[in-house]
ROMISE-930701 format. One line per 8 residues: number of its first residue (from 1); their letters; for each residue x, y, z of C-alpha. Coordinates in pm, whole numbers, plus 50000, padded with zeros to 5 digits. Example, Ala and Ser with C-alpha at 12.3 -4.5 7.8 and 13.67 -1.06 7.14 Angstrom:
REM ROMISE-930701
1 = AS = 51230:49550:50780  51367:49894:50714
REM end
This chain:
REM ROMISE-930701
1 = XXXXXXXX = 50000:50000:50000  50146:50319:49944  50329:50506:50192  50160:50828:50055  49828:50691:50182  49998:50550:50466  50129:50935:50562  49734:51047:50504
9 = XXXXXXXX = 49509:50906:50683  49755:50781:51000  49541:50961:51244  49229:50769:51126  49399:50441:51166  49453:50298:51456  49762:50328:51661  50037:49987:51693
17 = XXXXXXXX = 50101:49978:52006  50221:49567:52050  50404:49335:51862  50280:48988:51818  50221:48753:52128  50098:48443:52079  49767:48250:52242  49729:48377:52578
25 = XXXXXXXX = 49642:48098:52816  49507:48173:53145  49643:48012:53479  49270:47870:53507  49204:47781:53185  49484:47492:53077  49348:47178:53226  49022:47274:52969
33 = XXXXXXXX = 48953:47099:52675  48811:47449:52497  49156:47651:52551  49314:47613:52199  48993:47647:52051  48919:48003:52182  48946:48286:51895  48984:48575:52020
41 = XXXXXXXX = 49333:48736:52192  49300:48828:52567  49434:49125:52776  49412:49344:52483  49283:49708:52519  49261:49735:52132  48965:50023:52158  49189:50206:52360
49 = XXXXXXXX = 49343:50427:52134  49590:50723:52169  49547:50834:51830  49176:50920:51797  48821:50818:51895  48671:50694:51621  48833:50323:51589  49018:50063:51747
57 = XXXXXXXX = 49391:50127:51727  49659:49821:51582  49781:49566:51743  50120:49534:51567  50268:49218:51451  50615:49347:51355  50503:49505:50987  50403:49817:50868
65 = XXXXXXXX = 50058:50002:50993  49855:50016:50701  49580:50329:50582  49278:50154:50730  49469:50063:51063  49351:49715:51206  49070:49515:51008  48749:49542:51116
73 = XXXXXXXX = 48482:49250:51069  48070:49297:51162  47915:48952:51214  48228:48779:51097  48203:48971:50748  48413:49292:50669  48272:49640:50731  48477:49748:50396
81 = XXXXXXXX = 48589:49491:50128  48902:49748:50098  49024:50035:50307  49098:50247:50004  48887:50484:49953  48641:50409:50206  48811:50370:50552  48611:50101:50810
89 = XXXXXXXX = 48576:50422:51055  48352:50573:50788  48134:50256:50834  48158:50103:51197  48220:50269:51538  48196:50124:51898  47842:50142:51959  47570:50021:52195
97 = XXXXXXXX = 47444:49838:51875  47703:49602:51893  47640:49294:52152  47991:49174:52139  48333:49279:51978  48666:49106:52035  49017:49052:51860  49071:48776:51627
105 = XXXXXXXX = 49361:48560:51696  49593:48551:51394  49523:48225:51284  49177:48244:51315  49162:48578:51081  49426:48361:50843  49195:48015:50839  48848:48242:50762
113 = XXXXXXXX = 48985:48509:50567  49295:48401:50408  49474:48708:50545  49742:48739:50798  49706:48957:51044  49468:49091:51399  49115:49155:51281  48845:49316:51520
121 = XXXXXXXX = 48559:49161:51532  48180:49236:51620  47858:49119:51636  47529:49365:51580  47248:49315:51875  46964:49165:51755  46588:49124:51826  46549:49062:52170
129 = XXXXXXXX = 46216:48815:52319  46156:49117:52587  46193:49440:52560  46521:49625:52601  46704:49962:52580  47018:50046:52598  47229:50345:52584  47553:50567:52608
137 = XXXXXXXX = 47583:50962:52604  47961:51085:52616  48123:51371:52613  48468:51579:52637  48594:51909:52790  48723:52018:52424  48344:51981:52292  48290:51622:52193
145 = XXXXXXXX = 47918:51539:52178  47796:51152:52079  47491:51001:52162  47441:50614:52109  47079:50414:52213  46969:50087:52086  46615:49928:52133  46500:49636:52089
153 = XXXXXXXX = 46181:49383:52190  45934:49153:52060  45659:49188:51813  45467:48823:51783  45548:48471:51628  45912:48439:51724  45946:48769:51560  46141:49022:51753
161 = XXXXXXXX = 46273:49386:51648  46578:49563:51681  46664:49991:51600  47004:50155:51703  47138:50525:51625  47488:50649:51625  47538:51052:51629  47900:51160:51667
169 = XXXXXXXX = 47970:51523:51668  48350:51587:51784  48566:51892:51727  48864:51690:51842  49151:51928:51997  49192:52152:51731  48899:52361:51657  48897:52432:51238
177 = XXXXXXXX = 48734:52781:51131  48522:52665:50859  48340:52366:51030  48200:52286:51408  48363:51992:51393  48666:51779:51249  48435:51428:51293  48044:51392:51177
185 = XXXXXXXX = 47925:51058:51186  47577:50916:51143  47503:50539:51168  47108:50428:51196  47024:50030:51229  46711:49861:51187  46632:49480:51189  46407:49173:51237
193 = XXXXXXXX = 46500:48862:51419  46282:48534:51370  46367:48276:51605  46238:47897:51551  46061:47635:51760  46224:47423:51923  46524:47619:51975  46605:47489:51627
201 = XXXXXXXX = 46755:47839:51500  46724:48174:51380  46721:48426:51091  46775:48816:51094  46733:49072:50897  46953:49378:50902  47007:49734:50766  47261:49957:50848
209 = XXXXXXXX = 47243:50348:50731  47632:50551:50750  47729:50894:50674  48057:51021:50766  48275:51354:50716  48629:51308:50889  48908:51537:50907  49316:51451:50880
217 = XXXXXXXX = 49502:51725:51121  49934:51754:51119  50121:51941:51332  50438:52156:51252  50726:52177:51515  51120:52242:51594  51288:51886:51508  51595:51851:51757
225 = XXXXXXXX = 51876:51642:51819  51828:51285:51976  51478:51299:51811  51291:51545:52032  51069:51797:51926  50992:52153:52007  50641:52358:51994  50644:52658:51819
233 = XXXXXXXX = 50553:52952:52014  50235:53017:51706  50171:52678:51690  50074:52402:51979  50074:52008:51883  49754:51904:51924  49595:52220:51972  49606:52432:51635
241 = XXXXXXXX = 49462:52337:51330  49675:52332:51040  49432:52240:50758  49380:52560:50520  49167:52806:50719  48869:52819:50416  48899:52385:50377  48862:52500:50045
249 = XXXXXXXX = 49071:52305:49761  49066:52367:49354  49085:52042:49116  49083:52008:48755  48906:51651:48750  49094:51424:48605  48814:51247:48405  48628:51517:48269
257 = XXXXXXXX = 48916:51813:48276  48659:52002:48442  48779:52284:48701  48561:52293:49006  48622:52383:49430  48590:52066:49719  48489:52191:50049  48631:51963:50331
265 = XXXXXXXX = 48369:52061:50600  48061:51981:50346  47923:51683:50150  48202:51709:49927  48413:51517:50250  48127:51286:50324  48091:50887:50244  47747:50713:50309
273 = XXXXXXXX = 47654:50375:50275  47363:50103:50309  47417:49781:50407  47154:49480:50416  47289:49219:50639  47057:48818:50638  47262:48593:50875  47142:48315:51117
281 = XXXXXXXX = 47215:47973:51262  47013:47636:51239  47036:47339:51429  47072:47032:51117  47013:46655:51158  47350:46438:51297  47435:46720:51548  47566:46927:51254
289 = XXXXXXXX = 47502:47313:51309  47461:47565:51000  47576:47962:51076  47532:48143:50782  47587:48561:50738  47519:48710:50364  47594:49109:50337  47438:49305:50029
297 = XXXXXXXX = 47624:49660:50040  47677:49987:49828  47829:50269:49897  47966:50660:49831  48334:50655:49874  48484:51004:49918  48840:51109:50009  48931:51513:50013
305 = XXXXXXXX = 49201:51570:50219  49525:51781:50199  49900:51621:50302  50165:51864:50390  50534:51819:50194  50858:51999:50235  50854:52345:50413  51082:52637:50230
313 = XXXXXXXX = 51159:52983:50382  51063:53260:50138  51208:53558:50062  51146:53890:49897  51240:53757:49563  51028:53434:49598  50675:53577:49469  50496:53461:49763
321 = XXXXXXXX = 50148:53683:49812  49808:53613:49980  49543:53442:49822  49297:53660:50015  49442:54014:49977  49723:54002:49739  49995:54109:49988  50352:54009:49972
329 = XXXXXXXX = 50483:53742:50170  50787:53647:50303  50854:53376:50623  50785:52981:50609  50560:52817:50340  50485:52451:50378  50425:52302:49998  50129:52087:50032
337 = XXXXXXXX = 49917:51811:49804  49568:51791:49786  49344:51466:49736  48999:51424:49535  48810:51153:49511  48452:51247:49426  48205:51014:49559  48302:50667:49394
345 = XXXXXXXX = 48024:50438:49396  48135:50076:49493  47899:49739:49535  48018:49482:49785  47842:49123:49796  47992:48935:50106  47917:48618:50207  47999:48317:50493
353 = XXXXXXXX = 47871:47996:50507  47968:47719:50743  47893:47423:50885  48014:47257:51256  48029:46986:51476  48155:46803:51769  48303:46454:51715  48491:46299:51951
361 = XXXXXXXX = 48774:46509:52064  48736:46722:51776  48566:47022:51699  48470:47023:51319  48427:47386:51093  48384:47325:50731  48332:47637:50586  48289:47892:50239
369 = XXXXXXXX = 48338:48238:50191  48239:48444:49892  48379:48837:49876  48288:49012:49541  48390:49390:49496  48335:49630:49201  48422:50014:49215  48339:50230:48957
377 = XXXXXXXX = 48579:50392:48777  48832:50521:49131  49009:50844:49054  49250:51074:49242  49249:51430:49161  49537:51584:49254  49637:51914:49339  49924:52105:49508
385 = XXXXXXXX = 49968:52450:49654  50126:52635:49894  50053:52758:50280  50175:52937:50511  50337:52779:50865  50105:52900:51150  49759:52793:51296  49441:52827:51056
393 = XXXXXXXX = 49742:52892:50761  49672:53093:50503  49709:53017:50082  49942:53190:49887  49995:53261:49570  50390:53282:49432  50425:53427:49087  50821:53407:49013
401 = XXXXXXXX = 50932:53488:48622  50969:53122:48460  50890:52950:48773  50836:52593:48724  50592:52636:49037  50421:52921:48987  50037:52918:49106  49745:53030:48948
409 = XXXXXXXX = 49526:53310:49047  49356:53086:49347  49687:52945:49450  49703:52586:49311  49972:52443:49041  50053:52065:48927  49728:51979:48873  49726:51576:48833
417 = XXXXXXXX = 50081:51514:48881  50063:51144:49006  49710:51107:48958  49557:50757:48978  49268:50560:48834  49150:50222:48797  48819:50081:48760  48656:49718:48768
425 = XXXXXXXX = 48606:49447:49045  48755:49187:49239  48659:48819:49373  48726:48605:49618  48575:48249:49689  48723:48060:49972  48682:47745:50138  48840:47656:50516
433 = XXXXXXXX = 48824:47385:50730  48971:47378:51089  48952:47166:51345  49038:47150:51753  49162:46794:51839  49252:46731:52220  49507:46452:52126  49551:46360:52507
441 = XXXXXXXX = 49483:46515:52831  49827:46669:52807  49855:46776:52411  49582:46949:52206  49633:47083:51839  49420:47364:51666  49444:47344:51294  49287:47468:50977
449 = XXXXXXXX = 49338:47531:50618  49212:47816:50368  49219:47783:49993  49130:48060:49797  49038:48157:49424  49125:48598:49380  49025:48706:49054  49052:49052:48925
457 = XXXXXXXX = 48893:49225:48604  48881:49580:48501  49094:49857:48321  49326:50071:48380  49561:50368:48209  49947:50344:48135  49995:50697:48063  50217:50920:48272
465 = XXXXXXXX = 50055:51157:48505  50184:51434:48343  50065:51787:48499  49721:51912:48386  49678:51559:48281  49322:51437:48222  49253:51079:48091  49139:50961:47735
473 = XXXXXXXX = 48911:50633:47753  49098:50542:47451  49395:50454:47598  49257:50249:47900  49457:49913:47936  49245:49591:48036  49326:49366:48316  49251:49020:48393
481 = XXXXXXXX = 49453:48829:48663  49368:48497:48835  49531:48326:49153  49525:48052:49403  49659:48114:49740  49710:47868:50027  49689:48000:50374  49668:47810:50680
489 = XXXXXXXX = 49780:47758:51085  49848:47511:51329  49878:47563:51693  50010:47351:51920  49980:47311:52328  50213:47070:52545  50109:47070:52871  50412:46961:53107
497 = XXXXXXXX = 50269:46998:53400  49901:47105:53525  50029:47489:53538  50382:47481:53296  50365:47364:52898  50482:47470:52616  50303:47641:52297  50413:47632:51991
505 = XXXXXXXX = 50249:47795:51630  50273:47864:51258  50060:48031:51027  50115:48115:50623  49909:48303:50375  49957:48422:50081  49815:48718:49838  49915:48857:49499
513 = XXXXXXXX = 49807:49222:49541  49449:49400:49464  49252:49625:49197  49378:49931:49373  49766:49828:49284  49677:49963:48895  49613:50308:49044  49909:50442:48889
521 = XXXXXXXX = 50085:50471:48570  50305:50184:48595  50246:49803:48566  50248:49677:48881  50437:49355:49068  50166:49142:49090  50431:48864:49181  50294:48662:49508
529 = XXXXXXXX = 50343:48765:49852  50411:48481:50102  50401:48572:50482  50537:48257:50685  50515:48306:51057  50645:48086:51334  50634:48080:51716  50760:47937:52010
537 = XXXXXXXX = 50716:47973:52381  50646:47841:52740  50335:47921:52965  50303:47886:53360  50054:47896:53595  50036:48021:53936  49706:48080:54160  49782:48469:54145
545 = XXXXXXXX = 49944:48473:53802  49999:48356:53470  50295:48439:53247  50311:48352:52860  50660:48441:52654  50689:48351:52327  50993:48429:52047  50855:48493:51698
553 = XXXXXXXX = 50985:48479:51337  50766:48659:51063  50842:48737:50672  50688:48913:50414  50765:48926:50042  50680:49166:49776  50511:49458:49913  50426:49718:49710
561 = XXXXXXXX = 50410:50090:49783  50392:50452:49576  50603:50680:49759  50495:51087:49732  50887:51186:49740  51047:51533:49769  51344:51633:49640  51539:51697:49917
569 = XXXXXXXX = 51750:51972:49722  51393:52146:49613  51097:52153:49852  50866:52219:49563  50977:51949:49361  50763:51603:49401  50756:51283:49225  50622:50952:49274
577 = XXXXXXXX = 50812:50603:49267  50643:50274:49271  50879:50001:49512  50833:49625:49579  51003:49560:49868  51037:49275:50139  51028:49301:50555  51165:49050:50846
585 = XXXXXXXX = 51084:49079:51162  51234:48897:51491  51003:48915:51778  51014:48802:52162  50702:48906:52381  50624:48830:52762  50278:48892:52886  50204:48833:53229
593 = XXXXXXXX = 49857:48895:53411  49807:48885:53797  49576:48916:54071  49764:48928:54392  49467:49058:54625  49103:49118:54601  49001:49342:54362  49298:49426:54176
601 = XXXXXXXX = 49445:49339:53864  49709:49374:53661  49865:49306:53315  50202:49416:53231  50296:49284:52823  50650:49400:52727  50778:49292:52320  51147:49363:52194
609 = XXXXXXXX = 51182:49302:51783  51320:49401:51518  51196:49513:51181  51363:49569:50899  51354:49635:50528  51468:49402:50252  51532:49454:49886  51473:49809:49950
617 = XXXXXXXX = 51586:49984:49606  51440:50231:49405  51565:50560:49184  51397:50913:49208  51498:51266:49119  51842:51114:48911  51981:50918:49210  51942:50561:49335
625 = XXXXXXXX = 51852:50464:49642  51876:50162:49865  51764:50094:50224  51831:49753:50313  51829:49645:50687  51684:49996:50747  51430:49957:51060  51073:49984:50958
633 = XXXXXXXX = 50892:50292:50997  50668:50398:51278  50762:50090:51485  50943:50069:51810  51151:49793:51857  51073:49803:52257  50683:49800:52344  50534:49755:52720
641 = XXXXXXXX = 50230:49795:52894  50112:49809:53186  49765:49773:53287  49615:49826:53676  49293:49778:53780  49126:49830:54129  48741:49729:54197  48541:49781:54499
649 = XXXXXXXX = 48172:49748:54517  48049:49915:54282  48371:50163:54178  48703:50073:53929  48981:50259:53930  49184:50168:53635  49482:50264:53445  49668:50234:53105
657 = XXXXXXXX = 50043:50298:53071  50188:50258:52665  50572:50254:52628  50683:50264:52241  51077:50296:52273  51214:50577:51928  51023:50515:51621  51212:50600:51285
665 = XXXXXXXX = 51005:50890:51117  51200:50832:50730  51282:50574:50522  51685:50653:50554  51616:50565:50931  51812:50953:50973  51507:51131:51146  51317:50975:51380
673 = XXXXXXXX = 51112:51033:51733  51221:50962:52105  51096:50703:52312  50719:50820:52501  50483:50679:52668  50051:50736:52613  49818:50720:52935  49498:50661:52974
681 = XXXXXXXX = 49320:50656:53350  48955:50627:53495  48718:50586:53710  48382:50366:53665  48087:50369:53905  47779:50182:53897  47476:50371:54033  47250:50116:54009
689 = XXXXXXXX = 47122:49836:53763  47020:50092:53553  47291:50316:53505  47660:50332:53547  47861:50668:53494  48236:50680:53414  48515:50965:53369  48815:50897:53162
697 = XXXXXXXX = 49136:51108:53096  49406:51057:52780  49739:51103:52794  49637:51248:53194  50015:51262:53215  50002:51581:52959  50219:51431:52727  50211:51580:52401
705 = XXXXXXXX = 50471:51499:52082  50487:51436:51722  50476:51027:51608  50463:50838:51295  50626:50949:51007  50813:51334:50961  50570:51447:50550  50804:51493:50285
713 = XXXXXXXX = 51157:51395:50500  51138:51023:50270  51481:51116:50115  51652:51297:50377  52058:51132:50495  52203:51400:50714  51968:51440:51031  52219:51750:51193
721 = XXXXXXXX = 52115:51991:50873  51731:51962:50980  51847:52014:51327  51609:52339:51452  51451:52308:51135  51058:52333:51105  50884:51974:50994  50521:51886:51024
729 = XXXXXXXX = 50366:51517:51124  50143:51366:51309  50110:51384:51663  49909:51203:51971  49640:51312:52164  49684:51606:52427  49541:51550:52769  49170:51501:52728
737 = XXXXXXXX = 48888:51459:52963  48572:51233:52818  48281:51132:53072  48007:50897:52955  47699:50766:53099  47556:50394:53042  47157:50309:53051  46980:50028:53017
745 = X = 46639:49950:53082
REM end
């Protein structure tokens, strides 16, 4: 995926905060036959997230965060077929609606899916045989304003209803002049449940309604030595906006050549969607059970956002005026890119069949999957101009004599350059079988296989994006690829002793790349990826703790990424550069949870690995460059944290402490950001069976900092000459206070 998405939407994905730690197995949980069977990871706070509030954050395995953060999966199907354009956040929140939502085990999302990696997933309430109501109303001291209620209840027959909305109206910390608010999200629900006789099944019946305008914020700062950074005495991280103060952007479309203005804080931002969910179980003859979930969905992809790129200081002689009043100039002018993608429609047809049963000392799952995707005709718009370096900045015009980089009269130049199209669907049909077999009383395996069928057909364009480029549909270039992939895992459990045994696991999958990879101008590797993973480690069991550590080996071949490069010689110069490259990662992770008294608890996970890059080459701007055994961006090679927990009667006191040791910020490893840590803290108290009311404070140690990746810094060797230098990127959350209260009735 490219790294120029990657840099874009960061703060809408979630945050890595772990590496990869294998089955967690608690002290009283080994003698059980059910133990390797369980799916989902435990002791992870994966909705606990540092980076936003509108998704889970990413639980890291040791390879790169992608746009759309960690999957997300909605009664065992996924919210989005594809991140790109339509992120899952623009779809799916933590809601009331939901009766359930946990984190896949790696395996599991690898057996049903075919795809390695953590996958959250959730289950949407249902018709209920008595009435019920349920809801949340939360809140924060910089404005945030969401209200969340679900009902549901019975109407006759074994027929039961269920209605939920979602309104999410958040300003976040930065308050933007030309909208209320940097998040607007709207989800309504609506469904039937019929349940059968004899406790023989049921069927439901489900529509889901989303709209959704989000906002990408950066932060500029003083980059110093030993990777610290510095707030600006105009600017404060986390604080100040620094999206153009009028959110208003100027593309030539790249279809129709058409010149027209994008709004970021109207429906030009927004994505909707409908989705029509029919999924159910049944109880079949020969204690065989049937679970079955079919998803019909369209939707309105949108992206319009703006990504900031090298910063220059102007002078006199520059040709730097404002857009607004024509006045010269002079000081610190960030270059920046904007992003258009009009409302793309896209149909999604998502289905899961399966069938299961208990035999022996197995547990049976025979099962089919069948993902088809088409998006009509995806473009990116593209457009760059510049801005000046302070809170709410300001366009600006520059008008030099023969500049290659002059702006026109609004303030915009390059239209195009890099723009991407490609248009036609995608289809998957899968079929996995696993199975749990306790072998013995001491030795249990959990096992499955997925083999899939990925077919892709559509068309796409070969010619440069040249600027003012606008496509011909003459010259579009047709594409038909076909593949098989094998994915599958085993999992292993020795138990030595009733409280000490070993654990041991690998899992494989295998892809060949997407539709979206024909978004550019150049043929793309569509040469297979293979991800092997293997683990091994030792569990023990004590009657006030458990510990699990466990060493991992992971590979990955073949990604593929567009980088949005600056010349590091020429902030206003871009280009793009398509890379395959490979990454290996070398992981060890100790989780321990314990209860040594009544009423508290606490987890502490610490991970040490190391990522790094291989086959790393590529050539832009006349030179050739090569980062192999660089460290992977973004990703720490020392992770802890540290989790307390205090209950009595009816209050918990509880705690979150997130150590991420320096994370390189640019491919040449040269720039990067200090260790930190992220804290979250708060207090829950039940009032009574109807209502509980809880406060909860980010980062309530006031830390504040840039993280991620430094925009536009890709290509950058010598770290002292940036030294004091102004860079923008993102940032965490500042201190925040949120209070919520919980009903039910």
């Amino acid at each position: 995926m490219s790294t120029l998405k990657s840099i874009l939407l960061l703060m809408l994905s979630a945050f890595c905060i772990s590496s990869y730690a294998q089955e967690k197995i608690k002290r009283d949980s080994i003698p059980q036959k059910k133990v390797a069977e369980k799916k989902e990871e435990d002791n992870r706070n994966v909705m606990l997230n540092a980076a936003n509030n509108t998704g889970p954050r990413d639980v890291n395995i040791g390879l790169p965060t992608t746009v759309g953060g960690i999957t997300i999966q909605e009664n065992n199907l996924p919210v989005v077929y594809f991140f790109w354009p339509e992120l899952p956040n623009r779809t799916w929140r933590q809601s009331v609606s939901l009766q359930k939502t946990g984190l896949l085990k790696i395996g599991e999302s690898v057996i049903t899916t075919g795809d390695l990696g953590f996958a959250v997933n959730s289950y949407t309430k249902l018709g209920t045989p008595k009435f019920e109501l349920v809801g949340n109303l939360s809140g924060s001291h910089f404005g945030w304003l969401k209200g969340d209620v679900n009902v549901s209840g019975p109407i006759s027959n074994g027929w039961s209803y269920v209605a939920g909305i979602y309104q999410n109206y958040d300003p976040n910390s930065f308050d933007v002049q030309f909208s209320d608010y940097s998040d607007k999200t709207q989800i309504y629900r609506a469904g039937l449940t019929k349940r059968f006789k004899r406790d023989k099944g049921e069927i439901s019946f489900l529509y889901k309604y989303a709209n959704s305008i989000s906002l990408t914020n950066y932060a500029v700062f003083k980059y110093k030595e030993n990777g610290q950074v510095q707030e600006l005495d105009n600017f404060r991280i986390g604080r100040d906006s620094y999206i153009i103060n009028d959110g208003i952007m100027k593309f030539k479309d790249i279809r129709t050549g058409e010149f027209s203005f994008k709004n970021e804080g109207g429906n030009d931002a927004a994505s909707s969607s409908h989705s029509f969910d029919v999924l159910g179980n049944y109880k079949l003859k020969n204690g065989w059970n049937f679970n079955f979930n079919t998803r019909l969905r369209f939707a309105k992809a949108t992206t319009l956002t703006n990504i900031p790129l090298g910063i220059l200081q102007a002078g006199s002689n520059d040709g730097f005026s404002y857009v607004s009043n024509g006045q010269a100039y002079t000081g610190n002018v960030n270059s920046m890119l904007g992003l258009s993608t009009p409302k793309t429609p896209t149909q999604t047809v998502l289905s899961r069949f399966e069938v299961t049963k208990k035999v022996n000392n197995h547990d049976l799952r025979l099962g089919l999957t069948e993902y088809y995707y088409n998006v009509d005709q995806y473009t990116s718009s593209r457009a760059f101009y510049y801005q000046t370096v302070a809170a709410n900045p300001e366009k600006l015009i520059r008008n030099v004599p023969g500049g290659s980089s002059n702006t026109d009269a609004d303030g915009f130049y390059n239209y195009n350059l890099g723009g991407e199209y490609h248009d036609g669907y995608e289809n998957k049909l899968s079929t996995y079988f696993s199975d749990h077999w306790n072998v013995s009383d001491k030795f249990s395996l959990n096992y499955g296989i997925n083999l899939r069928y990925h077919r892709i057909d559509g068309n796409y364009d070969q010619t440069p994006r040249t600027v003012g480029f606008v496509f011909d549909p003459n010259q579009r270039t047709a594409i038909t690829n076909n593949w098989f992939h094998l994915g599958g895992s085993v999992n292993a459990v020795y138990k030595i002793t009733n409280r000490l045994g070993l654990l041991a696991d690998f899992t494989y999958a295998e892809n060949n790349g997407r539709l979206e990879s024909y978004s550019g101008a150049v043929v793309p590797n569509m040469s297979k990826t293979k991800s092997p993973l293997g683990a091994f480690g030792v569990y023990y069991n004590h009657d006030k703790f458990s510990v699990v550590s466990q060493a991992t080996y992971l590979t990955r071949n073949n990604y593929f990424s567009r980088l949005n490069l600056v010349n590091p010689a020429n902030a206003s110069d871009s280009q793009v550069a398509t890379v395959n490259y490979d990454i290996q990662t070398l992981g060890w992770t100790t989780d321990i949870v314990a209860n040594p008294f009544k009423g508290f608890n606490i987890h502490y996970l610490i991970t040490f690995q190391d990522p790094i890059y291989k086959n790393y080459n590529f050539s832009a701007f006349g030179n050739s460059y090569s980062y192999d055994n660089k460290n992977v961006l973004e990703i720490s090679k020392m992770l802890m944290e540290i989790d307390p927990s205090y209950t009595y009667k009816d209050f918990k006191i509880w705690a979150s402490f997130r150590y991420f040791s320096k994370q390189f910020a640019n491919l040449t490893n040269a720039l990067y950001f200090a260790a930190r840590w992220e804290t979250f803290g708060g207090v829950n108290y039940k009032v009574n069976k109807h209502f509980d009311f809880g406060v909860t404070a980010v980062n309530f140690l006031n830390q504040t900092g840039a993280k991620g990746t430094i925009n536009g810094a890709e290509l950058i060797t010598d770290a002292s000459a940036y030294y004091n230098q102004l860079l923008v990127g993102s940032y965490i959350r500042p201190f925040t206070v949120e209070a919520s209260l919980n009903f039910r009735f």
